[in-house]
N, C-alpha and C positions, 0 to 999 in steps of 0.2 A: 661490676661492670664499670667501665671507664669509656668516655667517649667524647669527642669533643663536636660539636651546633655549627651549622654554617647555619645563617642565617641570608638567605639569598633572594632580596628584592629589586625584583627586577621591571621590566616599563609593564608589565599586563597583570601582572603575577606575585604574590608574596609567597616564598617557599622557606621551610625549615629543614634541615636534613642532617642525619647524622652520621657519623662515621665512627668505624673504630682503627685500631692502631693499623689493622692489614689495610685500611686505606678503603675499604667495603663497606657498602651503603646496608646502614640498619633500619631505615626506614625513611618516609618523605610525607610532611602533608604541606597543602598547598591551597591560596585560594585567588582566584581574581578578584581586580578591584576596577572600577568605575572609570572609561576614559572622558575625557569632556572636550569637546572641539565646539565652542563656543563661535568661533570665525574662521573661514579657511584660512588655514595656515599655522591656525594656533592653536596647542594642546596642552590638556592642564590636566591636574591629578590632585585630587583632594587627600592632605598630607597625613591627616586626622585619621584619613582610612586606612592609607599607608600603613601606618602605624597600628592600628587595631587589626588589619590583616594579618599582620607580619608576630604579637602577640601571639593571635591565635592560633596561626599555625607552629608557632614556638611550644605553646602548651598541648595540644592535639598530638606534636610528634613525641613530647617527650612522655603522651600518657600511651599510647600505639607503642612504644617502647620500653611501655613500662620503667620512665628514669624518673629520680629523682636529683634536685639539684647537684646532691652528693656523687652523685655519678657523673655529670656534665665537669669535667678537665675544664674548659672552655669555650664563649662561644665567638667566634669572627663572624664577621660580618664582609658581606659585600653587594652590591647598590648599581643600579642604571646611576649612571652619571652624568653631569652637569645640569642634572632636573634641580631648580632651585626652589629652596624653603627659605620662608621670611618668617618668623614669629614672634610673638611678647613674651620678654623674659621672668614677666611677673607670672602667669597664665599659662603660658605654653601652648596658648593657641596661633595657630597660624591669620597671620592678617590678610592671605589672598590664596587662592589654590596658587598648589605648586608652578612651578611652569618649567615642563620639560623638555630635557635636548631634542625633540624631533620639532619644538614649536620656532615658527620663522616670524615672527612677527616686528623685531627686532632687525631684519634684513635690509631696511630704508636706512635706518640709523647705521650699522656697517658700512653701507654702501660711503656715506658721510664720512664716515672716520678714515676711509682709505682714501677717499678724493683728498681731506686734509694733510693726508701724508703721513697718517701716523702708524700704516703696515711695516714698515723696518722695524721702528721702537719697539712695535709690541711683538714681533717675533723674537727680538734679539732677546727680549725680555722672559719672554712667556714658552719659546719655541711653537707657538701658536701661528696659525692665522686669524685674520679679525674673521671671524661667523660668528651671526646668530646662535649656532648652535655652544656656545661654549655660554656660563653663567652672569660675566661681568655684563652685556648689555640688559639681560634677564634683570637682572638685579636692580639695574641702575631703572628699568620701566616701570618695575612696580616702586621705586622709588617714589616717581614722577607723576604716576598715575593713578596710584591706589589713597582716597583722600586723607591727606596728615600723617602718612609713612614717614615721609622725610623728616617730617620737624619727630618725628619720636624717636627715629633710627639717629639722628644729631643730641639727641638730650638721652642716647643708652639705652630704652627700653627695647631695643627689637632686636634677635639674634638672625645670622642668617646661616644658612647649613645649603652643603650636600645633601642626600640623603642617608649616608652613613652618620654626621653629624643629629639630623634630626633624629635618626634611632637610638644611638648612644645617649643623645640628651633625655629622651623619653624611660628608657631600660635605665638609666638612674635617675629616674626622678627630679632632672634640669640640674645634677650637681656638675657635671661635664659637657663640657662647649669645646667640643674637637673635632679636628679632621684629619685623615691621614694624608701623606705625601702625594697619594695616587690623584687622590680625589680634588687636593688644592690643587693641584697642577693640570685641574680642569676647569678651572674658573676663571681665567685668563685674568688673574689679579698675583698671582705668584710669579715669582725671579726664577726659574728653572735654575739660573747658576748659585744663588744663595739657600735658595729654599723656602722665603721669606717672604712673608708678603711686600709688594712693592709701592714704596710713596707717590712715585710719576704715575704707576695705574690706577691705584686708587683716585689721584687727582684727577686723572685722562675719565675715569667713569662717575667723578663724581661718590664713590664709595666712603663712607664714614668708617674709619678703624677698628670703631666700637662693636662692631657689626660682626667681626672675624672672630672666627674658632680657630682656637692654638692648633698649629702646624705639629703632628707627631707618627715617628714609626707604622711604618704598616704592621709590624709585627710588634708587639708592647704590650705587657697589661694597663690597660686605659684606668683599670678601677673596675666594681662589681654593680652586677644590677640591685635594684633596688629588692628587700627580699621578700616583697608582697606579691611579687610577680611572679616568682617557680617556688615560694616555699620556704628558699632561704636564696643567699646573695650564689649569682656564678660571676668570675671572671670572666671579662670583655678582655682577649687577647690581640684581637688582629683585626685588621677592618682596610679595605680595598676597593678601586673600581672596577668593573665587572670585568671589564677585559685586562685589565692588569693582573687580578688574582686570576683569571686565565691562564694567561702567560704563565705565574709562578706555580699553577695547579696540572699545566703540562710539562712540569719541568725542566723551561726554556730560561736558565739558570747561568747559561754562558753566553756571551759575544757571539753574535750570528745566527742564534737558533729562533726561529719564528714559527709561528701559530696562528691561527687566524678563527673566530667563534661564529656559527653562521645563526646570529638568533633572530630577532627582529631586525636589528642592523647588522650588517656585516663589520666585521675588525681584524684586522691584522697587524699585530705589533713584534717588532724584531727587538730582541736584546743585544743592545752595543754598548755594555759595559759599564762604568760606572764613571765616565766623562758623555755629556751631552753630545749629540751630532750635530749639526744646523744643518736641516732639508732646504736641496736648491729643487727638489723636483715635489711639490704643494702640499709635501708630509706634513706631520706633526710630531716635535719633540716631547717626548712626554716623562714623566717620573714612573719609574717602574715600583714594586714593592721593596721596600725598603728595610733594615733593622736598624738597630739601633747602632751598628757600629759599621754599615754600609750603604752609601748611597747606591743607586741603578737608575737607569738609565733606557729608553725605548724609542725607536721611531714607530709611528703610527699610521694607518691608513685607515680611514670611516668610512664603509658604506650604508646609506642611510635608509635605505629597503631592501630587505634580503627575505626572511623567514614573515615578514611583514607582504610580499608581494603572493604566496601563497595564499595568506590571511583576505587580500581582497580578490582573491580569485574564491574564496570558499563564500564570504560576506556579500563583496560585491557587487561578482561577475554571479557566482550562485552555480559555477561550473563544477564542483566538489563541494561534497557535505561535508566532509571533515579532512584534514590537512593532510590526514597522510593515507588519502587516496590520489594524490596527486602522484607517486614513483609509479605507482601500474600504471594511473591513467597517460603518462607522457612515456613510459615503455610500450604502448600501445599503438604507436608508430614509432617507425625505425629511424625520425628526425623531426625536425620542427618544420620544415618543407620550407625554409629561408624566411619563414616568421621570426622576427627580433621583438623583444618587449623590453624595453627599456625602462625599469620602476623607479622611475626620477618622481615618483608622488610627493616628496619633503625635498624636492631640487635634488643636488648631487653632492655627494661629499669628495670625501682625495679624490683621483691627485685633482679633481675638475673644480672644486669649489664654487659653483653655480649655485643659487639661493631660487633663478627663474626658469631653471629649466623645467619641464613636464613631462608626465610617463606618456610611453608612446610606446603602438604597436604597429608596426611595420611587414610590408611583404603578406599582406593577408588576399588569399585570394578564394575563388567560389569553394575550391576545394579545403579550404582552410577549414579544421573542426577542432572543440572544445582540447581536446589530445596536443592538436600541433601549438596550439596559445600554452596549456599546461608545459609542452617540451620547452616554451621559448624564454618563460618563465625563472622555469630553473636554469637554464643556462643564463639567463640574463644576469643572473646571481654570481653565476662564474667568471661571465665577463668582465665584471665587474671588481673582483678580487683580483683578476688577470691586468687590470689592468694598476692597482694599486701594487701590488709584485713587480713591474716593471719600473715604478719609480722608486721603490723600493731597494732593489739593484741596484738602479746609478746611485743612490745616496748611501748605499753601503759601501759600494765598489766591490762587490764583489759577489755572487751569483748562492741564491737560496736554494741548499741541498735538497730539504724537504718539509714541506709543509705538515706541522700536527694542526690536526682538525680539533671541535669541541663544539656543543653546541647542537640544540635539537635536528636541525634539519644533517647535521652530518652522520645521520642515523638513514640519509638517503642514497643509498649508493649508486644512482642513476647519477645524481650531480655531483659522489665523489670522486665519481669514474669522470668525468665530462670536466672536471675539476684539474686532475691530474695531468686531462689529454692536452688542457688548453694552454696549461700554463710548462707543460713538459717537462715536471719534477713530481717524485713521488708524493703522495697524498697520504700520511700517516694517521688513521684513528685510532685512539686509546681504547683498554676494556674499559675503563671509567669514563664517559663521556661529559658526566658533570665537571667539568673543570673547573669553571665560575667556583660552584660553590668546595668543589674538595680545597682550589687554592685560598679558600677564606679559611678553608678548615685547616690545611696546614699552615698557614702563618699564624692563626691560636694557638693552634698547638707546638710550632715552636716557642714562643713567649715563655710557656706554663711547663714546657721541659716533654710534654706529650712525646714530640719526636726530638730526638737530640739534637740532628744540625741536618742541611738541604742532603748530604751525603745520602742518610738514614731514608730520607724522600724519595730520593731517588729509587731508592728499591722498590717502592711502593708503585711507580710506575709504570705498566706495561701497555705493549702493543695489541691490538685488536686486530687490524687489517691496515695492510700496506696498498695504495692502489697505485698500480703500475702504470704511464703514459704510455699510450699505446696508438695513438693518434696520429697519421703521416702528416710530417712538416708541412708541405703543401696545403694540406686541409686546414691547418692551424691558422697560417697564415690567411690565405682564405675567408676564412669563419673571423678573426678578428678584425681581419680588412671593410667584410660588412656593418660588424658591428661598432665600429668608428665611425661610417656611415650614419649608421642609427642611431647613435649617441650624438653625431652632429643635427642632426634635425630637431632633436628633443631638447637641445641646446636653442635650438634658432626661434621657439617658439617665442609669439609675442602675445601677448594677450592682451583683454582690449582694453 
């Protein structure tokens, strides 16, 4: 047996999964790990566990599958993104919990960097916007704030990583400090047009050079793990950020074809080829998955609570026991009865880039029940990608035939339908819904020769269900009319 590892950790979750050539899951283990919200606002992830998670369920699948390393082709990797790791290159411990992309803490200091004028620069640069949410502010805090980081990260002892970078480093034994294209082009310290890390951002954050993992290939053999870990060494082929290996795991492979993954955050990234775009409507220019003898290219849209907004409706509203009782419970009325929930819990991402806005439920009246908050929910979700597709358009010029889904909650077809109607383009899910992790698995498996070229992929991927828009113009209009309403109010909050 031949097969090649996705190794797929993500913001809640460490998962292993395997595949074989037809592109069919041979198995999955999986396990949570520990959030830590020390202050509102701010979320952190202990790297240590990360990584002990992500082990065990590497070893778990491959004994559930009965592999040994000899059978493991490859394993890719792919990672929640811009969550940052700091560690000692001597040790390999981490000198602070992680701090990950949903944490705002960092949003006073943005807010600075843009009064000073230095939003043009770092877009031209980075095809970014200045947010918290990307790792260069991240990075530069725990610089500043964690006692004697600075002066060690200036005298070389301290690495910093993605979280692809931190697995890599740990799976060989600290002999590799890399990152792929996907993942640097999330740290708002990369040249989107060179590739490279850049001198002016590092100066602008204060960044020590010492600190950066070699820029490489999404798709590459990195080198092998170390061989106390499976038994003997596997090749590390491929490594990605979650939503990039998305993208390249729904086969959106050409100029124009877009995806969008509905997990904790929402994402939709279009492929435009392999010259950068520059967003005039508050996108993100991003690196798509790469080889070795092709750049790519993606515009971006972040929603920063999607699969997350069910989560506190199960936690802590306490309206559903488990998350997917929520499709009966919001088919249980025939609408949300003009109930809007706006899940700005972590502010808003594209195209609004609000750092202060707040979730907000709207239109609630005596008759309002658990059912109609569930229906507003989900749609709020759609809203939300409805309205990233709209700036989307204008920055393409020219109009998205059809959306592939991915991503747990597109396993709900109450919101893929509601999905389809709003935004009035068909809604494509795959048989394979793991996309994340199958696109980690096919860029190993290109590397190591598994699949011969994207052509070979392509067969590999099929359709599930098509949801057709079936929603009168009128109504659309409508229902988004309100919900601009409500997205304005949850904008205007002030807090005290």
């Amino acid at each position: 047996m031949s097969v090649v590892l996705a190794f797929d950790q993500g913001t809640t979750s460490s998962r292993a999964i395997a595949f074989d050539h037809s592109g069919s899951i041979l198995g999955v283990a999986q396990r949570e790990f520990t959030q830590h919200f020390p202050r509102a606002g701010w979320v952190q992830h202990d790297a240590t566990e990360i990584w002990e998670t992500q082990l065990q369920v590497g070893r778990e699948l491959m004994a559930q599958c009965e592999l040994s390393a000899a059978d493991v082709a490859a394993i890719g990797i792919t990672n929640q993104r811009e969550t940052t790791v700091l560690w000692d290159r001597a040790t390999g411990e981490p000198v602070h919990h992680a701090i990950v992309w949903q944490d705002r803490r960092t949003a006073g200091y943005c807010d600075e960097l843009r009064a000073a004028g230095h939003t043009q620069m770092v877009q031209d640069a980075t095809g970014l916007v200045i947010d918290s949410y990307f790792c260069a502010t991240k990075l530069k805090w725990m610089l500043d704030n964690v006692p004697h980081t600075r002066q060690r990260a200036e005298r070389g002892e301290l690495a910093f990583g993605t979280v692809d970078s931190w697995l890599i480093w740990n799976l060989t034994g600290g002999r590799l400090h890399v990152t792929d294209v996907t993942n640097a082009s999330r740290t708002m310290l990369l040249n989107i047009q060179t590739m490279q890390w850049d001198d002016e951002l590092l100066s602008l954050f204060e960044i020590p050079r010492s600190l950066l993992p070699e820029v490489v290939p999404s798709s590459h053999v990195y080198g092998e793990t170390d061989s106390e870990l499976f038994g003997a060494p596997i090749r590390i082929g491929g490594a990605a950020g979650d939503q990039q290996s998305a993208l390249f795991g729904q086969n959106c492979t050409h100029s124009g074809m877009a995806k969008n993954t509905y997990g904790t955050g929402c994402f939709l990234l279009m492929n435009v080829g392999d010259q950068p775009v520059a967003s005039k409507n508050q996108l993100l220019t991003t690196a798509a998955c790469s080889t070795s003898e092709r750049r790519e290219y993606a515009l971006e849209g972040s929603v920063f609570i999607a699969g997350a907004a069910v989560q506190w409706l199960r936690d802590g509203l306490g309206i559903i026991e488990s998350s997917d009782e929520i499709e009966d419970l919001a088919r249980s009325v025939p609408d949300s009865d003009g109930v809007y929930l706006v899940p700005a819990f972590a502010g808003l991402g594209a195209p609004h880039w609000d750092s202060y806005a707040r979730g907000s439920i709207l239109g609630l009246t005596r008759g309002t029940t658990r059912a109609h908050i569930a229906r507003a929910a989900l749609e709020g979700i759609a809203f939300q990608v409805a309205d990233v597709v709209d700036a989307m358009r204008k920055d393409a010029g020219h109009p998205i035939k059809e959306l592939r889904v991915d991503g747990g909650a597109c396993a709900n077809d109450l919101l893929m339908q509601f999905q389809a109607d709003i935004l009035q383009v068909p809604v494509v899910r795959p048989k394979v819904i793991e996309t994340t992790a199958i696109g980690a698995a096919f860029l190993a498996g290109l590397a190591v020769g598994f699949w011969k070229d994207v052509d070979e992929i392509a067969q590999v991927w099929q359709t599930d269900r098509v949801f057709e828009p079936s929603m009168a113009d009128g109504e659309v209009t409508e229902r988004r009319d309100r919900w601009s309403e409500a997205l304005r109010r949850s904008q205007n909050w002030e807090p005290n």
